[in-house]
C-alpha positions as CSV (number, residue, x, y, z in Angstrom):
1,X,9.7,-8.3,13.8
2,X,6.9,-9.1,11.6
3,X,6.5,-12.6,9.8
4,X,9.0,-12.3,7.0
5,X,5.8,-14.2,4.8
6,X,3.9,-11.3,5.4
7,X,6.2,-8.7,4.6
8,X,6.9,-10.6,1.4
9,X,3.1,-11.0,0.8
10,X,3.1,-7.2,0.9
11,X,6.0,-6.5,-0.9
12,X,4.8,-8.9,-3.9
13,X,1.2,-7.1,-3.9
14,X,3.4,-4.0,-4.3
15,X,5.2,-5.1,-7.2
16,X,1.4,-6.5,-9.2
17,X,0.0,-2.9,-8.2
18,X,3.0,-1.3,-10.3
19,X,2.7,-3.9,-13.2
20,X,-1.0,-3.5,-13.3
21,X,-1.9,0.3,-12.8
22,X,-1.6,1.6,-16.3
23,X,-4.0,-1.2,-17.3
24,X,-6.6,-1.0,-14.0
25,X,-6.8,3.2,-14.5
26,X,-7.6,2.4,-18.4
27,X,-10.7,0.3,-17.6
28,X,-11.4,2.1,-14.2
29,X,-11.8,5.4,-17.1
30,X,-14.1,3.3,-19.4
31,X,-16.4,2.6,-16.6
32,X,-16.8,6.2,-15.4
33,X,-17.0,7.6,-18.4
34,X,-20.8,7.9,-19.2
35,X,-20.8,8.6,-22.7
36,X,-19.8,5.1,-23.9
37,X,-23.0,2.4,-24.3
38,X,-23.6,0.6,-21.4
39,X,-22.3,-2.9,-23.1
40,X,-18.5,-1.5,-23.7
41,X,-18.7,0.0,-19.7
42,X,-20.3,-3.8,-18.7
43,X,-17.4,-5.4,-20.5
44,X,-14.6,-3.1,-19.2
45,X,-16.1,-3.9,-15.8
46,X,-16.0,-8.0,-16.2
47,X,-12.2,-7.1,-17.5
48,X,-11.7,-5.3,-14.9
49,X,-12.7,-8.2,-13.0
50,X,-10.1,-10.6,-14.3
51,X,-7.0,-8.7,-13.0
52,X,-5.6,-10.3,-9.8
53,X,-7.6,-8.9,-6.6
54,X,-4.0,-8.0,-5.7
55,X,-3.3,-5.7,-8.4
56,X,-5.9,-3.2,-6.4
57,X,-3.8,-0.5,-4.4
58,X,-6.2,-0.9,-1.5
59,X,-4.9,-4.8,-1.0
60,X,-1.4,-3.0,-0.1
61,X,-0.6,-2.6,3.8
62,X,1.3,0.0,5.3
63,X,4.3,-1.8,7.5
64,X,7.2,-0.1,9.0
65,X,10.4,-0.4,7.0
66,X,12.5,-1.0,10.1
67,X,10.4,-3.9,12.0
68,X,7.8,-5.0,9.3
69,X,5.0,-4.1,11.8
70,X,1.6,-3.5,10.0
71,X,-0.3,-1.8,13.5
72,X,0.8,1.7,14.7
73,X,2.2,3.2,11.7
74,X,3.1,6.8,10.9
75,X,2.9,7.4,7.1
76,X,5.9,10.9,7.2
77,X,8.6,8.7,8.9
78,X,7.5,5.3,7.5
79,X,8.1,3.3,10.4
80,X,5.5,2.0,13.7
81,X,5.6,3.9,17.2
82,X,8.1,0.9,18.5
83,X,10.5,1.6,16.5
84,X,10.6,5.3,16.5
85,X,10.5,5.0,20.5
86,X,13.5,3.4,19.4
87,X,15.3,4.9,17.3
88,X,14.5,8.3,19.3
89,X,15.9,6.7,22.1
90,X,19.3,6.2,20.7
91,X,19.9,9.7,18.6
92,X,19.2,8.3,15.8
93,X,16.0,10.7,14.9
94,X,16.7,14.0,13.7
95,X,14.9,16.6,15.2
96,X,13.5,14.2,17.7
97,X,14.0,15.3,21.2
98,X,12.9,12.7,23.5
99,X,12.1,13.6,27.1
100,X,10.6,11.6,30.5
101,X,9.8,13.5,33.6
């Protein structure tokens, strides 16, 4: 199991990326857009600056849901190699045949 800090770290950067994304895509859209003067796109840029650094969806770490482990981790079941081994071992995988030779 993971550090239950960390998965809580992760799971609050989680909730600020939800609270924060209408706001974040707005100003990310000002900035692109090269039609405005350049003083609006500076100042959407410094705003953009003052969100939290955790409000960015690239602060957030994939973890498996079972163990919390952030290393090893496949996206389509959600969960790290350990714990599919795991899991696959006992049945409880659909689909998943496991075999040793």
């Amino acid at each position: 199991m993971a550090k239950k800090s960390a998965v809580e770290k992760n799971e609050h950067r989680r909730k600020l990326v939800k609270n924060y994304s209408g706001k974040r895509s707005r100003l990310k859209a000002l900035v692109s857009n090269k039609e405005l003067p350049i003083e609006e796109r500076f100042a959407a840029v410094l705003k953009l600056a003052e969100l939290p650094r955790n409000s960015a969806k690239v602060r957030i770490r994939n973890r498996c849901e079972v163990t919390g482990r952030p290393r090893a981790y496949y996206r389509k079941l959600k969960m790290s190699r350990i714990a599919l081994r795991e899991l696959g071992s006992s049945g409880q995988v659909p689909g998943l045949v496991k075999s040793s030779w």
